[in-house]
C-alpha positions as CSV (number, residue, x, y, z in Angstrom):
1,X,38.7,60.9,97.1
2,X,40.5,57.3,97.8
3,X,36.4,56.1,98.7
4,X,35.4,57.8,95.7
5,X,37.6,55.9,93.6
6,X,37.3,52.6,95.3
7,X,33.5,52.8,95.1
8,X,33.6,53.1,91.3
9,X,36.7,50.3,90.8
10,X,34.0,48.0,93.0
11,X,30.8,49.0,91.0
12,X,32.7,47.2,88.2
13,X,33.1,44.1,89.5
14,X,29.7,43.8,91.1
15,X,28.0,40.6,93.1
16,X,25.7,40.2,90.2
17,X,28.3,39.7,87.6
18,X,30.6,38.0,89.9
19,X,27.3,35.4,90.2
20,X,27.0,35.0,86.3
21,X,30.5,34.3,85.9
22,X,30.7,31.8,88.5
23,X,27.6,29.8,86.9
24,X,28.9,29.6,83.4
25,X,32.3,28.6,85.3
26,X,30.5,26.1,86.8
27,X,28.6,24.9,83.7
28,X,31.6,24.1,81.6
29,X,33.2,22.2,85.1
30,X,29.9,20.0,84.9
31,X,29.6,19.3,81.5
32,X,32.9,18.5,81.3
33,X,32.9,16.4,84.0
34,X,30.0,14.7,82.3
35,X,31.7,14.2,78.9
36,X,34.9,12.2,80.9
37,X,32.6,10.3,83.0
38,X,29.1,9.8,80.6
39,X,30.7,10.3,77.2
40,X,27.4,8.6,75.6
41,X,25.5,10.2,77.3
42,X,24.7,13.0,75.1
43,X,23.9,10.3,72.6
44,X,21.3,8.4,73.9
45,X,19.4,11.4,75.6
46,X,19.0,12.3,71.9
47,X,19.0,9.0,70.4
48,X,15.0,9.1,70.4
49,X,15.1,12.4,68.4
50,X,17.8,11.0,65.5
51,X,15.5,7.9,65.5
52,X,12.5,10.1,64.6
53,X,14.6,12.1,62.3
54,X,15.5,8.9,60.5
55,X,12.2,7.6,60.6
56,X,10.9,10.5,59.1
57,X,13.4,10.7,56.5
58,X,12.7,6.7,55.8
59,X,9.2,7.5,55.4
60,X,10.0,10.8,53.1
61,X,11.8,8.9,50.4
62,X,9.8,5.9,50.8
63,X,6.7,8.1,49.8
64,X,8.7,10.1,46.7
65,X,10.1,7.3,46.0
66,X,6.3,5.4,45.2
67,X,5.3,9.4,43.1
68,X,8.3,7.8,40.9
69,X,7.4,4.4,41.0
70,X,3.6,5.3,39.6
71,X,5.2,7.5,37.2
72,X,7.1,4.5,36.0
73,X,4.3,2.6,35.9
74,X,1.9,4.9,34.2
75,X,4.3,5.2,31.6
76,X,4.9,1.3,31.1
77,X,1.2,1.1,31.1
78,X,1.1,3.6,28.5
79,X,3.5,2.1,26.1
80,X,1.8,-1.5,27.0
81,X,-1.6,0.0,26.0
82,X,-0.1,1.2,23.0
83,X,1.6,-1.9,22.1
84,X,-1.5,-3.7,22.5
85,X,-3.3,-1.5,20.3
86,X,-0.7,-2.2,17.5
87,X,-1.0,-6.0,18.1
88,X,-4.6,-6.5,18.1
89,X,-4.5,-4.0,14.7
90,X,-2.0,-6.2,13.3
91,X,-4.2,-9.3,13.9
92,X,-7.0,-7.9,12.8
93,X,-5.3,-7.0,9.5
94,X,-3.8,-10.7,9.2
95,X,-7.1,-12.1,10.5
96,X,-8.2,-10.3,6.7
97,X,-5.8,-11.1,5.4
98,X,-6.6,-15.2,6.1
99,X,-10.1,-14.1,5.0
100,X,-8.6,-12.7,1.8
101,X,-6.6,-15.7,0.7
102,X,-9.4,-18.2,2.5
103,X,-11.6,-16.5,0.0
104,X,-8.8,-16.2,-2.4
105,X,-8.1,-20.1,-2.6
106,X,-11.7,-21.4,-2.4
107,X,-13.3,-23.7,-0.1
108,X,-14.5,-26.5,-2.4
109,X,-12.2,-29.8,-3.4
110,X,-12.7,-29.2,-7.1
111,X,-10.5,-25.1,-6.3
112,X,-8.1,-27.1,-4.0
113,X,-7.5,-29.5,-6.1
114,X,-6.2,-26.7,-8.5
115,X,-5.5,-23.7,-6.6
116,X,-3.0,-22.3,-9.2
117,X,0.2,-19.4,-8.1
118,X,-0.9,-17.3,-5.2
119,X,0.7,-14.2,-6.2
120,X,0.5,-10.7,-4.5
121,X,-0.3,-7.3,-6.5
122,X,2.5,-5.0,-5.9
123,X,1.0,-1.9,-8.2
124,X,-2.7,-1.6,-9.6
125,X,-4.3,1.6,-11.1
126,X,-3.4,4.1,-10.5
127,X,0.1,3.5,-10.1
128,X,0.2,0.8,-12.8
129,X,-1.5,1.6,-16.2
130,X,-5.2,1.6,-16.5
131,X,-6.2,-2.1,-16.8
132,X,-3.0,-3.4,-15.9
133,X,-2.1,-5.0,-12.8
134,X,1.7,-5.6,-11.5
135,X,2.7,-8.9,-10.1
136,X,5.8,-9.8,-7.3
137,X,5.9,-13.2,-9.0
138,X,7.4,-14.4,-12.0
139,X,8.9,-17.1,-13.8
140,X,10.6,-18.3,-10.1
141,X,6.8,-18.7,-9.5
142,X,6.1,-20.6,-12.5
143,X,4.1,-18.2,-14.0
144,X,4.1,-17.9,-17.7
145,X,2.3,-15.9,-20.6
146,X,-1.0,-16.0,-21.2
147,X,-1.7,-17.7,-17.7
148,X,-5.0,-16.8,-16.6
149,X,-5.5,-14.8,-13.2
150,X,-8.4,-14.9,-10.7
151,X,-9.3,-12.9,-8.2
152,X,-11.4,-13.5,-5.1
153,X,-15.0,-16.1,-5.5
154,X,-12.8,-17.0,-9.0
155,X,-13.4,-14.4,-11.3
156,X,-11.5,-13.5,-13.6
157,X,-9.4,-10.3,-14.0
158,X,-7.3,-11.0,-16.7
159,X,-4.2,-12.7,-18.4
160,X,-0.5,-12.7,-17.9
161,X,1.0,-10.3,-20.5
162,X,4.5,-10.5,-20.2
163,X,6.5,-11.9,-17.4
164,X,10.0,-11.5,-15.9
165,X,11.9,-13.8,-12.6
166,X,10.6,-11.8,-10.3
167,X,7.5,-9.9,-11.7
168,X,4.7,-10.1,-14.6
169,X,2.0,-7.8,-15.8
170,X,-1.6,-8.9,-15.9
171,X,-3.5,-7.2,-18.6
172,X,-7.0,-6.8,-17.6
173,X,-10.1,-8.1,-19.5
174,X,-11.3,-4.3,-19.2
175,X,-8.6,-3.4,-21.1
176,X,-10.3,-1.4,-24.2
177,X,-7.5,-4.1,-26.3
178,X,-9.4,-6.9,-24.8
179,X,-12.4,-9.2,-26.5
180,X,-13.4,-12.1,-24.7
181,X,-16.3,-14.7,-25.4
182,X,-18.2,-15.1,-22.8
183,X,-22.0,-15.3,-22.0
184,X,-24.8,-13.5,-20.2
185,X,-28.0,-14.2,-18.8
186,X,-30.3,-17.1,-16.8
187,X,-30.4,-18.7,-20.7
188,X,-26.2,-18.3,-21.3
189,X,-26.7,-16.8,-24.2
190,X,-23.2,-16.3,-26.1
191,X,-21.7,-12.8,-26.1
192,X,-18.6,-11.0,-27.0
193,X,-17.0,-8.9,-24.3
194,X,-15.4,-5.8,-25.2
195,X,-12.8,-4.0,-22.8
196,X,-13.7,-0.4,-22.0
197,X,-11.5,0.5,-20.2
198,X,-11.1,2.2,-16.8
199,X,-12.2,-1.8,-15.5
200,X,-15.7,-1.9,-17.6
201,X,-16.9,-3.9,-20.0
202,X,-19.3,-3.5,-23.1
203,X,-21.1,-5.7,-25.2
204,X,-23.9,-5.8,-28.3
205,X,-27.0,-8.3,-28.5
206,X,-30.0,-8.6,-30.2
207,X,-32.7,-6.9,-28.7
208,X,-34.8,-9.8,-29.0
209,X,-32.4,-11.6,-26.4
210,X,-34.2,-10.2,-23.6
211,X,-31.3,-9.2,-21.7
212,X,-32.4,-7.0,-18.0
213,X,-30.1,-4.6,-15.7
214,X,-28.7,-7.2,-13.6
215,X,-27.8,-10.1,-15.4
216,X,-24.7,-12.2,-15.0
217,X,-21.8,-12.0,-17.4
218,X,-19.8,-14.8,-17.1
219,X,-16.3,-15.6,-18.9
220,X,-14.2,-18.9,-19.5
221,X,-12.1,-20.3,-17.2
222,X,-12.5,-23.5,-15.3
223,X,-16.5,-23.6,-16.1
224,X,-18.4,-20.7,-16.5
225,X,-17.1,-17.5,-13.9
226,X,-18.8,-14.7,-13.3
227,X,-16.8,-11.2,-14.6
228,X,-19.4,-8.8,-14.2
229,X,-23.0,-7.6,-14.4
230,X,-25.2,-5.9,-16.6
231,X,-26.3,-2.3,-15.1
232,X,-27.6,-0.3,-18.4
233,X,-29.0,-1.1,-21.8
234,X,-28.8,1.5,-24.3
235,X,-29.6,1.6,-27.6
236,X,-32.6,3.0,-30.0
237,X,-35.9,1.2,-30.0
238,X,-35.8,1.0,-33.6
239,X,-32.4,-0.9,-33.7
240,X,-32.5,-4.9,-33.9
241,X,-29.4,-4.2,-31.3
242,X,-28.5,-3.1,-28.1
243,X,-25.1,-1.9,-26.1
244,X,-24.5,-3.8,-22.6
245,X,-22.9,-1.4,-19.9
246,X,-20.7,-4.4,-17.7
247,X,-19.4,-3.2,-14.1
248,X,-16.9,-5.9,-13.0
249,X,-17.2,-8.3,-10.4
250,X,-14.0,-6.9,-8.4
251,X,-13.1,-3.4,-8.2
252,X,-9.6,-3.3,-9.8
253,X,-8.7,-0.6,-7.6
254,X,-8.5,-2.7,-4.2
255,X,-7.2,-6.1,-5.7
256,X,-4.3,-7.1,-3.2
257,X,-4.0,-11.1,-4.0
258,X,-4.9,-13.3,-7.2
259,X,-4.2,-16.8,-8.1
260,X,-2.6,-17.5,-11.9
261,X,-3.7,-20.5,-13.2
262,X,-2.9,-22.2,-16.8
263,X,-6.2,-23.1,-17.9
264,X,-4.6,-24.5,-21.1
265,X,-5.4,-24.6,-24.8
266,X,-10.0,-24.3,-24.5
267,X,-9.2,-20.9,-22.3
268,X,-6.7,-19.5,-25.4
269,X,-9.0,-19.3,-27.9
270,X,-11.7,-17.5,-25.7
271,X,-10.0,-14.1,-25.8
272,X,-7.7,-11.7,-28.4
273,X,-5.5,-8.7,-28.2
274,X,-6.1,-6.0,-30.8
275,X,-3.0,-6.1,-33.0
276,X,-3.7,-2.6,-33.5
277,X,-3.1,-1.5,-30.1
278,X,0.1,-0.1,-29.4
């Protein structure tokens, strides 16, 4: 029975467990014995593989790190574009604008000599009355009542009507309260200009004039301007006169600059305002 018993407290502790013990017993011994003796050791055995790790990591935000540079960039280029855009549309638009007031001003000495108030429209039909125009200049300006006022190539739109500091209203030859004297035709032949409203004219002649769809219509101011042209003729053949349809020179709806000009005493008698107009 004793054997019995010994054989089985022996089987527990066996060589081959014994063997294991004694090599993990001998592992710790050795690599604490390395850490006293080498204690960077461990260190630069694996120094290589940190050095990769950094590199690699380097590299990693170096590449994510350009994805959000570009993106920066795109977007700068983006708002650049679009900043350019708004530039060259706002030169373009002053570039018209110096043709406007180029045009506005004349080229010749005689118009420079004389260029009159540059003064800008601020409301026009619709917004303003029909055959009206609103001025941002006023007396500040020197403008002052029955002032003529010129519109681009010098013709003539109208005259000041009343007048404040800072603003004045142009009433427009097409005004149906309007009557200039004016003339019409290669020969000049002397014609009265009625306001019709709406920025057209109309006029009556003698038949015997010879007047043709196309015609000039010209109005005082300094010599003889062109306000308009002559597109129909109606009237019945048997009638010694005919009605003149006038379309104006500018189209009142787009004016943006005029010059005012006091074309003095020769320019007042030329044109009347219908007392019975309210």
């Amino acid at each position: 029975m004793k054997r019995i018993f010994l054989a089985k407290r022996n089987a527990l502790i066996s060589p081959e467990s014994l063997s294991w013990g004694v090599l993990a017993l001998v592992l710790v011994i050795f690599i604490l014995l390395v850490r006293f003796l080498a204690p960077n050791i461990f260190l630069q055995a694996f120094a290589p593989v940190f050095r990769s790790a950094d590199a690699l990591t380097s590299t990693t935000h170096r590449l994510f790190a350009g994805f959000r540079d570009a993106a920066t960039l795109a977007l700068q280029n983006e708002r650049l574009t679009e900043e350019n855009a708004a530039l060259s549309s706002e030169n373009s638009a002053l570039a018209a604008k110096t043709a406007s007031l180029s045009a506005l001003l004349g080229s010749s000495s005689k118009e420079r000599a004389a260029p009159g108030i540059l003064a800008g429209v601020v409301a026009r039909p619709p917004e303003s009355p029909y055959d009206t125009l609103v001025l941002g200049a006023g007396t500040k300006e020197g403008i002052a009542l029955d002032m003529e006022v010129f519109g681009i190539g010098g013709v003539p739109l109208g005259v000041i009507s009343s007048v404040s500091d800072d603003f004045s209203r142009v009433t427009l030859f097409s005004a149906p309260s309007m009557t200039t004297h004016g003339w019409v035709g290669p020969a000049n032949l002397p014609l009265t200009i009625q306001g019709a409203g709406g920025g057209a004219f109309s006029a009556s002649l003698a038949r015997s004039a010879g007047i043709a769809a196309g015609d000039t219509v010209f109005a005082p101011g300094p010599g003889a301007l062109p306000i308009g042209s002559v597109v129909r003729i109606d009237g019945d053949p048997a009638a010694p006169e005919v009605a003149l349809r006038i379309q104006p020179a500018l189209n009142i709806f787009s004016i943006t600059w005029v010059v005012v000009r006091d074309t003095g005493k020769t320019f007042s008698g030329a044109f009347s305002i219908a007392t019975s107009t309210p």
